[in-house]
N, C-alpha and C positions, 0 to 999 in steps of 0.2 A: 539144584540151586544155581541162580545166577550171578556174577559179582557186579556192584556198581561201583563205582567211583565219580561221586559230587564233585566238580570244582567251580561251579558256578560263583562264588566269591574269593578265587584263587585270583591272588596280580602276579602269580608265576606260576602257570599250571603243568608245565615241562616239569620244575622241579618238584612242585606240588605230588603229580601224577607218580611217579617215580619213588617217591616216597609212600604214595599211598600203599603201591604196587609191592614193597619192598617189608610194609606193614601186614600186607595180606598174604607174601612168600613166609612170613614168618612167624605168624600165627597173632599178631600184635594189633591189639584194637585202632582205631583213626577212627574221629567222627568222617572221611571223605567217604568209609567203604561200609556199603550195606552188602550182606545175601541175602536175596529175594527168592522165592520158588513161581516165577510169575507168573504161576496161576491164581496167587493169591490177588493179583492183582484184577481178575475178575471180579473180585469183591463190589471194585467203584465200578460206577454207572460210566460206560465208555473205556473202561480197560484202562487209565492213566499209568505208567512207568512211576507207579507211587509209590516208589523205596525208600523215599527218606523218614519214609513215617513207621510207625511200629504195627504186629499185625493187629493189638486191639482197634487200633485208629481205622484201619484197613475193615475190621469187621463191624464197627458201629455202622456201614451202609447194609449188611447184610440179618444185622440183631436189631437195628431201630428203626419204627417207622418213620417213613419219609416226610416231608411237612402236607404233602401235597393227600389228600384224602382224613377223614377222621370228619368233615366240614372245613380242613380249612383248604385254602387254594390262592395260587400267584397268576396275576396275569396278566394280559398287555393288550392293545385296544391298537389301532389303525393310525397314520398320523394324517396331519391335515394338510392339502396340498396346497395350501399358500399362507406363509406366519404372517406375512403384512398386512393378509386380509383378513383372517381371523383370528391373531392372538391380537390381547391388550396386554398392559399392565394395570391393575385396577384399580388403580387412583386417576386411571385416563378417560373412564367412561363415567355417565351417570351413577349416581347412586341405586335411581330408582329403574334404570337397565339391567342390575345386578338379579339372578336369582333364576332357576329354572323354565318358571312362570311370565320370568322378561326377557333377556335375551342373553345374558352373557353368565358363565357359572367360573367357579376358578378350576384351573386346572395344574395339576403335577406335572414337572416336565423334567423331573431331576437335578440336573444342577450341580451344582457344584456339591463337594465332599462334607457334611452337615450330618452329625448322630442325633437323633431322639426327637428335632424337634426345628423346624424352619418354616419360614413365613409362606405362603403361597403366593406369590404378587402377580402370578401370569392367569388372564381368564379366555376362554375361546367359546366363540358363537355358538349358542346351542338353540337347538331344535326342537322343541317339548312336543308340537304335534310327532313327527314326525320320528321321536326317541331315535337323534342323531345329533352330530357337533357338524356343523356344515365344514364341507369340505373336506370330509374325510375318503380318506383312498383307500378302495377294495385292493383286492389283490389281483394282479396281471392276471391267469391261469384259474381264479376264482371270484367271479365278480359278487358285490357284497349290497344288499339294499340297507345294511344297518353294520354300524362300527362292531368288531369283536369284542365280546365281555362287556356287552350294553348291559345287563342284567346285571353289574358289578358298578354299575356307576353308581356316585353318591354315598353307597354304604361307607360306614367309617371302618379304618383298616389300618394298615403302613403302606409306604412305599418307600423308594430307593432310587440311584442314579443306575443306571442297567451299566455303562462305559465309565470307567473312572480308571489311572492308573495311581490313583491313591491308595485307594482301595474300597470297601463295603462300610456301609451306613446307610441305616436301616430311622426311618423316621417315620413320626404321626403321619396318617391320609384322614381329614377330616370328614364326615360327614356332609354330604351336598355339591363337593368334589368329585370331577372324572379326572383320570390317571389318562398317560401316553407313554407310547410306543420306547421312549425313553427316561419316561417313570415310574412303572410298573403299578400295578395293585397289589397287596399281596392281605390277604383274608384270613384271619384267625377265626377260631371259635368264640362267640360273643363271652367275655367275660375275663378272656385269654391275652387280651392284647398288648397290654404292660408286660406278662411274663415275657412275651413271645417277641415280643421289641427287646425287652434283656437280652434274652441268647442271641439273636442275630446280630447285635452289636457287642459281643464278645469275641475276645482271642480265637475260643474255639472254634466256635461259626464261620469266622474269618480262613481259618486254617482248613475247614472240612469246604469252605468254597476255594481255595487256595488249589486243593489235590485236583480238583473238576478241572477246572478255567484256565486260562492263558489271555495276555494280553486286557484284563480287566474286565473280561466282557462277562457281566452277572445276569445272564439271558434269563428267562421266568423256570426253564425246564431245568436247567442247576439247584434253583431257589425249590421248586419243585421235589426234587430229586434228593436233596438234603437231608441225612438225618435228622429228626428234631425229637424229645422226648413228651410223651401225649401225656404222663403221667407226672406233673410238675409236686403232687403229695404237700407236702408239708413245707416246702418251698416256694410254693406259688405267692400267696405272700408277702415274703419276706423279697421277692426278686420282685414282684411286681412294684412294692416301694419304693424299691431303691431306681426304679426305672421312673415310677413318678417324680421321684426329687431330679432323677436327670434332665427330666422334658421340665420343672419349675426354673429350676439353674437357668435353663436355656432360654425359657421363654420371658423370664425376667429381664434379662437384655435386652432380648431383640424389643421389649417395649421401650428400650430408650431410641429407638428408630422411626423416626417420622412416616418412614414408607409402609410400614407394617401395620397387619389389622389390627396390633395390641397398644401403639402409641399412643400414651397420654400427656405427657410433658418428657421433653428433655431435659437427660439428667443435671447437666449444672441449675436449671430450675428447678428442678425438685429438692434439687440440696441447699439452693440459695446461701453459696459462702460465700463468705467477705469477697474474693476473687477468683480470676476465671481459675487460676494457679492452682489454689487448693479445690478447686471444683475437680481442676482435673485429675490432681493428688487423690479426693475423696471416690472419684469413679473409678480410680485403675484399683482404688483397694478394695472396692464393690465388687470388681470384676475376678480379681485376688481372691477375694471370698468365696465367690460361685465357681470359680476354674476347683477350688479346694475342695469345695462340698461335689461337684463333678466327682473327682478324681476318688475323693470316698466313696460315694456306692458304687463308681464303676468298678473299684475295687473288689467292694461286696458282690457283683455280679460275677466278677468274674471265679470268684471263691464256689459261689453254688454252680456256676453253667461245669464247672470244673466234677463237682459231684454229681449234677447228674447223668455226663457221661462218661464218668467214671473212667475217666484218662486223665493225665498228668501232661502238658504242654513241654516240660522241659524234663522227661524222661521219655513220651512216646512220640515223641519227635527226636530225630538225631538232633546233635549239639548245633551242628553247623543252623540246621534247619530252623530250631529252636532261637536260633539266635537272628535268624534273618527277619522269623516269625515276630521277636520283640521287636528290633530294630523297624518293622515296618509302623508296628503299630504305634512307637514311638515317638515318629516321623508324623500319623496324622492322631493323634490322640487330641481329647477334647483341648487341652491348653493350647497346644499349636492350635486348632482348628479355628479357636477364640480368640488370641491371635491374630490372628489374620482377618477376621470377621470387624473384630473390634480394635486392634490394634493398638490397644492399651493404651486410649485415647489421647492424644497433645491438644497442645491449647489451640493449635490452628480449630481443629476439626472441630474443639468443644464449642468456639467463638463461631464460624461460621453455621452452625447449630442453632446458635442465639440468632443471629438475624432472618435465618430459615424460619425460624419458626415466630419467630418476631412479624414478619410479614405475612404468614398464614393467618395470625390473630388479627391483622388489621385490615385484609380480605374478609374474614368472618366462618375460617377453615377449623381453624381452633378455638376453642371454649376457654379464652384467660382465667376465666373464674378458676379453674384448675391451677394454673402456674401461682395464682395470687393467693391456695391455698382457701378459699372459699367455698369451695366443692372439693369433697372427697370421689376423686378418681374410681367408679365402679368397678368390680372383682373380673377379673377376666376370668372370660367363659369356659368351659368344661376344655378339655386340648382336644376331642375329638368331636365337641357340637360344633354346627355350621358356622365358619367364618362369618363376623359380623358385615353387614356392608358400610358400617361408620364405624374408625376405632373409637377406646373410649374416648378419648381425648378431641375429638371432634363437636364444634357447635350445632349442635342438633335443635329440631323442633319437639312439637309434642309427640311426632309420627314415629321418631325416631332417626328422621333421615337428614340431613342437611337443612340447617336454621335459612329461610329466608326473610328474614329479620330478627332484629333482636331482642331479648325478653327483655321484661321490664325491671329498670334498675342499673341493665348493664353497663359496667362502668366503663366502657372503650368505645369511643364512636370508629364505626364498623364501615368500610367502603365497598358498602351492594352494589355500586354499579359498578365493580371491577376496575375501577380504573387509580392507578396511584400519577405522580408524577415528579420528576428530577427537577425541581423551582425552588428554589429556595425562599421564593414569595407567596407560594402556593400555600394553604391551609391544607390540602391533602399531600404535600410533598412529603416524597416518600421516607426522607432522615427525620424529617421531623414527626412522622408517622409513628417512625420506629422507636423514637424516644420516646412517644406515649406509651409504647408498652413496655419499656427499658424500666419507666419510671412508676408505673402500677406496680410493676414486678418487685424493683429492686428500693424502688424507693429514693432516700436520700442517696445512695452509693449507686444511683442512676450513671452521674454522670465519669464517675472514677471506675465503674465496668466501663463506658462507653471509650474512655483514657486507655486501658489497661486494651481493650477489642482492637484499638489502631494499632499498638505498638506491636499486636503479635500479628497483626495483618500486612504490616510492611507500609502502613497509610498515613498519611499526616492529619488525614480528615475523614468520617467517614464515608462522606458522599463519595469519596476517590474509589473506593473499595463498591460503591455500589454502580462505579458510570463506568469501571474499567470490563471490558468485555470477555478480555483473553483469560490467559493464566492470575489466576490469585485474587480474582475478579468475584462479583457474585455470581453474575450470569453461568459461568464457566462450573463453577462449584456448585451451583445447583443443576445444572446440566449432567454433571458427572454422580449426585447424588441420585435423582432421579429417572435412570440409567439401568437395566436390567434385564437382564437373558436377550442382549445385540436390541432390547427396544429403548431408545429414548426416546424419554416422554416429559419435558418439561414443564411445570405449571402455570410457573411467573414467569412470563414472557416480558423481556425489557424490547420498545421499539425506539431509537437512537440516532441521534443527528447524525450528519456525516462527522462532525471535527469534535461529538461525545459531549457537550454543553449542554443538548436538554434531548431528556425521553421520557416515553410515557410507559409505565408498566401496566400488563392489563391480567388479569384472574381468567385461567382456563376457564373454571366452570362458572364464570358469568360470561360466558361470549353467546351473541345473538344476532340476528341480525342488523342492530342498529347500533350495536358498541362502539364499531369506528367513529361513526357520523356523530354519536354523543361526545366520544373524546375529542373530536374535532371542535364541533360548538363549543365545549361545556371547558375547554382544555386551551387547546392549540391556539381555536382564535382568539380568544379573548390575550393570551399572552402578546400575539402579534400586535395585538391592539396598545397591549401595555406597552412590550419596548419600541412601537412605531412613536409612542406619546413621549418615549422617554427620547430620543433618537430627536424628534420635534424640540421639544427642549435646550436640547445640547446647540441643538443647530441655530435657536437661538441665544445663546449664552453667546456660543462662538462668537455670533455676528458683532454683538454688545461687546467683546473683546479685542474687538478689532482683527487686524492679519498680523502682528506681529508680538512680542513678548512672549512671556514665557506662559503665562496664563493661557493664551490664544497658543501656545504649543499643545500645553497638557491637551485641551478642547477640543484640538485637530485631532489628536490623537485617540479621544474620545469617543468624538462620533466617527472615526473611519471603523476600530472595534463595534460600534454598536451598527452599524452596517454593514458589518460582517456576519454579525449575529443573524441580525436579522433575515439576512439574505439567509442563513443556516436553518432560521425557523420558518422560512418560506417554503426552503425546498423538502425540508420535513413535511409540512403541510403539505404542501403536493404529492412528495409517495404516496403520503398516507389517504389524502382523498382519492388518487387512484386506484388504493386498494378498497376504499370505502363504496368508490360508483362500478366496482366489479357487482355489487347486490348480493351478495354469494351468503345463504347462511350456515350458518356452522351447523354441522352435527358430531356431538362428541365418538357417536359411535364409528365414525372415521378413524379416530387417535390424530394424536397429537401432531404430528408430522405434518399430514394431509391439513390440517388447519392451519397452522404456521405457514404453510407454504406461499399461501396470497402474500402476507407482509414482508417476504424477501429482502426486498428492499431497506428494511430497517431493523429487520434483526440480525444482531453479528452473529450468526449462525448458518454455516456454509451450507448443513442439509435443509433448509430449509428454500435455498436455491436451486439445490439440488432437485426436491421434490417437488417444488413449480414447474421445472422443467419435465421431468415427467408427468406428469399432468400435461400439460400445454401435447406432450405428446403421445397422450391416451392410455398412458400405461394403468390409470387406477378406475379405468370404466368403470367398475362396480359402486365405487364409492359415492355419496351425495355430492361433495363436490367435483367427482370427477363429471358427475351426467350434467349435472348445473352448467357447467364450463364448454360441455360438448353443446346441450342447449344454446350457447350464447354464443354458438360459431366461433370460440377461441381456441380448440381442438384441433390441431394441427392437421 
C-alpha cells in the first residue's frame, strides 16, 4: 500500500502536511490521507494517481462499458485553415445560401460553457460535390483528400467544448450540422439521446472525466473511454424527461434573442406591460421560473445517474475531493450559467431590445404581426431537426424564405429599398420610423415607453441615442450584440456626417449594386436641394433686414449655421458618391466586414478602415470584392 497526502486546497500545507502525517502515525482518519495499492490505479485508462476516489469509482472503468462501441461513438473532424475566409455567422449570409445543397451549413465550434442546449450561430463553407468544408487541413505526416468523421456529418447527436476550465457541458448537435476539431461529435444510439445527454451532464460524469484530464482538455478519446451504462432499464424514461425539460428551459430563453434561430419577439413585447420596468420585473421572474424548473430535473438527473452507477459522490469520493467536486459544479451550474447568459435582464438591455428590433420591423426582418399579437408565433421545431434558415419570428414569403414584399393588409409600411435616414423632415426618418412601430405595438402608451426609453438611455431625445456612435449609442450596442465567436457582423449600418447631424442607415441584406447611387438620388440630394433652398431664404430675409439690429443678428447667425450644415452635407455626399463610383457589388457571401469596408469613411467603425486597408493591400484575394478591386487596378 501506498500513502498519499491531498493538499491541493490547503492555504498552509507545512502545517496541513504535518498534521496529516501525525494522523497517519497514529492510526486517525483525515480526509488529506488515502492508501492506495497502485495497481489499483491501472483500473483508469492511462494509469491516473486516482486516490482520492474509492475503489468502486476506480472499478466502474474496468465493470462498465465504455461509451465508445455498442453504435455509439465521439468524434472530431479537421479545422479550417482560415476563419475569415470561411466561418460566417448566419444572420451574415443569404437565406437562400444556407443548406448543403447551397453553400454554407452551421457548424459546432464549442464555445463557451452552455448545458443541454445552445444556439449554433457560426456556419462554414461546404462542399456537397466534393463531401468537404473548404479549407480544411489534413494532417502534416498524413495528407487527407476528405475532413475526418465525414461520415458523421449532419447526423443529429451532442457535442461539447473540448477546452474549457470551467468545466464539461454536454449539449444538442442538430441534425444538418458538421462538428469541429473544437466541438466535437459525440453519437448515441438512435433513440438514446436525451438519456445520454443526462449523464454527461451530471456530477458523476463530470467526476469520472475529472480522474482522466488535467487542464480542461475533454479530448474525444476521454469521452471515448468513459464509462457509460448501455442498460438505462426502467430509467431511461424517466432521465430522458427530465433532460427534455432541461433543453425546453433553455431553449425558451434563448428565443428571447434576436440573433438565434428560435426568435420571435422580444420579451418585453411579448409581455406588453405598462412599462419597460415591470417588463423587466416580468422577465427576470420568467427567468426565476425556468433557472427553478432547471435546477428540479437536474436534480432528478442527478438522483438516477447516481443509481446507475451505483456510487455515492459524497461517500466514494474523499471529503476533501467531494467537496471540491460540489464547489466546481456549483461555480458553473445552470443558474450562474443563466446568469451570465441573460444577466437577469436591466432596463437598459430590455430598452435597447426595443429599438433593435423596432428597426428590423421597419427594414421588413421581422413579421410585427407577431409583436402586435396577430399571429400566433409557430412551435419550435423538434431541438434535434435541422436549424431553420428563418427564425420564427421573421417576415417571410410563401417559400418560406425572406418576404420581399409585403402581404396584403400589412399594417407597417416596410422600407425595401434598405434605406432609413436621420431627417427629421424625412417621411422615412428613421425616429419617426420607429415610432410607427412603437405605436402599432404599444398603442396609446406609445409615447410614455418612448418617455420612459430616454430616461433609462441617458438621452433627452431619442434621435441623440440613435446619432451617438460610441458608447451607449445604438450603433455601438448593436455592434456588440451582433458580435460572436471574434466575428462582428453588424446589420444596420449607420453612415454619418463628420460633426453627426445627418446619416443615412442602410439594411445588410438589401445591399446591391446600386444602393448607394439610390440613397444618393432618392436621399442625399434632394435634402441638399432642401437646405440649399432654405440657406437661399435666410440669405434673403438677411438682406430685407438690413446689417444691423438684432433681427439682422439672429439672421447672420442663421445662415452661417445653415452653411455649415450644408457644407456637412456636401462633404457627406462626396464620400459617399466616392464610395458609390468604386461600382463594387456586394456579395453577402463575403460577410459583413468585407462589405463595410468601401464606406469607411462614414461609418464610425474603426474596423471597417481597418479592412479597406487590407483590401487596398491584397490580403482578401479570394473574396468578390477583393478580385473586383484587383480588377480595377486599386490593389496595391
Amino acid at each position: 500500500m501506498t500513502t498519499f497526502f491531498r493538499l491541493l486546497q490547503s492555504e498552509d500545507r507545512v502545517t496541513d502536511l504535518r498534521a496529516a502525517v501525525e494522523s497517519h502515525n497514529t492510526g486517525q482518519a483525515s480526509a488529506m490521507l488515502s492508501e492506495v495499492d497502485p495497481a489499483e490505479f491501472e483500473q483508469v485508462p492511462g494509469s491516473p494517481f486516482a486516490y482520492w476516489v474509492s475503489e468502486r469509482v476506480r472499478k466502474l472503468f474496468s465493470t462498465l462499458p465504455t461509451f465508445s462501441g455498442n453504435g455509439r461513438h465521439a468524434c472530431l473532424t479537421n479545422q479550417a485553415s482560415d476563419d475569415k475566409r470561411y466561418f460566417r455567422c448566419w444572420w451574415e449570409v443569404g437565406s437562400r445560401e444556407i443548406g448543403r445543397q447551397q453553400r454554407w451549413v452551421p457548424l459546432s465550434k464549442g464555445g463557451a460553457f452552455c448545458r443541454y442546449h445552445a444556439d449554433i450561430h457560426l456556419l462554414i463553407d461546404w462542399d456537397d460535390k466534393n463531401r468537404t468544408f473548404r479549407g480544411f487541413e489534413g494532417t502534416l505526416h498524413r495528407p487527407m483528400k476528405k475532413p475526418a468523421s465525414v461520415d458523421h456529418f449532419f447526423r443529429r447527436g451532442i457535442t461539447y467544448s473540448s477546452r474549457t476550465q470551467i468545466g464539461f457541458s454536454a449539449r444538442i448537435l442538430p441534425a444538418e450540422c458538421i462538428f469541429h476539431a473544437k466541438g466535437p461529435g459525440v453519437f448515441p444510439n438512435p433513440g438514446e439521446e436525451y438519456a445520454v445527454l443526462a449523464v454527461m451532464n451530471s456530477r458523476i460524469y463530470q467526476a469520472l472525466l475529472d480522474i482522466q484530464i488535467s487542464f480542461g482538455s475533454y479530448e474525444i478519446g476521454v469521452i471515448n473511454r468513459t464509462p457509460l451504462p448501455i442498460k438505462f432499464g426502467k430509467h431511461h424514461e424517466p432521465l430522458s424527461e427530465a433532460a427534455r425539460n432541461c433543453v425546453a428551459s433553455k431553449r425558451y430563453l434563448e428565443a428571447l434573442d434576436e440573433t438565434t434561430h428560435l426568435f420571435a419577439v422580444p420579451a418585453c413585447v411579448r409581455m406588453l406591460s405598462k412599462t419597460i420596468l415591470e417588463c423587466v420585473l416580468h422577465h427576470n421572474e420568467l427567468i426565476d421560473r425556468e433557472l427553478t424548473t432547471l435546477a428540479l430535473y437536474q436534480d432528478k438527473i442527478e438522483a438516477i445517474v447516481l443509481l446507475l452507477y451505483k456510487i455515492n459522490i459524497d461517500i466514494d469520493f474523499v471529503t476533501e475531493s467531494s467537496m471540491r467536486i460540489k464547489e466546481t459544479n456549483d461555480k458553473y451550474d445552470d443558474s450562474d450559467e443563466l446568469q451570465e447568459q441573460h444577466n437577469f435582464v436591466d432596463t437598459y438591455s430590455e430598452t435597447i431590445e426595443i429599438y433593435s428590433y423596432s428597426i428590423g420591423c421597419v427594414f421588413g426582418r421581422w413579421d410585427i404581426a407577431y409583436a402586435m399579437h396577430d399571429k400566433v408565433a409557430p412551435d419550435l421545431c423538434d431541438p434535434f431537426e435541422p436549424l431553420p434558415v428563418c427564425s420564427p419570428g421573421m417576415l417571410t414569403g410563401v417559400d418560406g424564405l425572406p418576404a420581399t414584399d409585403a402581404p396584403s393588409g400589412y399594417p407597417l409600411r416596410v422600407q425595401w429599398d434598405g434605406v432609413t435616414v436621420d431627417d427629421p423632415d424625412h417621411p422615412s426618418d428613421i425616429v419617426r420610423r420607429v415610432r410607427e412601430v412603437l405605436e402599432l405595438i404599444w398603442q396609446n402608451r406609445a409615447d410614455a415607453i418612448e418617455k420612459e426609453a430616454c430616461e433609462i438611455l441617458g438621452v433627452e431625445e431619442l434621435r441623440d441615442y440613435f446619432r451617438k456612435p460610441g458608447k451607449s449609442g445604438f450603433w455601438e450596442d448593436h455592434v456588440s450584440r451582433y458580435s460572436k465567436s471574434r466575428r462582428k457582423a453588424p446589420i444596420y449600418w449607420i453612415l454619418q456626417s463628420s460633426k453627426k447631424n445627418y446619416a443615412i442607415w442602410l439594411y445588410y441584406h438589401r445591399l446591391d449594386k446600386d444602393l448607394l447611387f439610390k440613397a444618393l438620388v432618392n436621399y442625399v440630394e434632394p435634402k441638399i436641394r432642401l437646405e440649399d433652398s432654405r440657406l437661399e431664404s435666410l440669405r434673403t430675409q438677411k438682406t430685407a433686414a438690413g446689417d444691423s439690429g438684432r433681427e439682422a443678428k439672429r439672421l447672420g447667425k442663421e445662415v452661417e449655421r445653415q452653411e455649415e450644415f450644408l457644407s456637412e452635407l456636401r462633404d457627406f455626399e462626396d464620400k459617399l458618391r466616392r464610395a458609390a463610383n468604386l461600382h463594387l457589388e456586394p456579395d453577402l457571401n463575403d460577410g459583413v466586414v468585407l462589405n463595410i469596408a468601401p464606406l469607411h469613411e462614414l461609418v464610425p467603425w474603426k474596423e471597417a478602415k481597418s479592412y479597406w486597408q487590407e483590401l487596398l493591400e491584397g490580403k482578401y484575394e479570394w473574396s468578390s470584392i477583393g478580385k473586383q478591386l484587383r480588377e480595377k487596378g486599386l490593389v496595391k
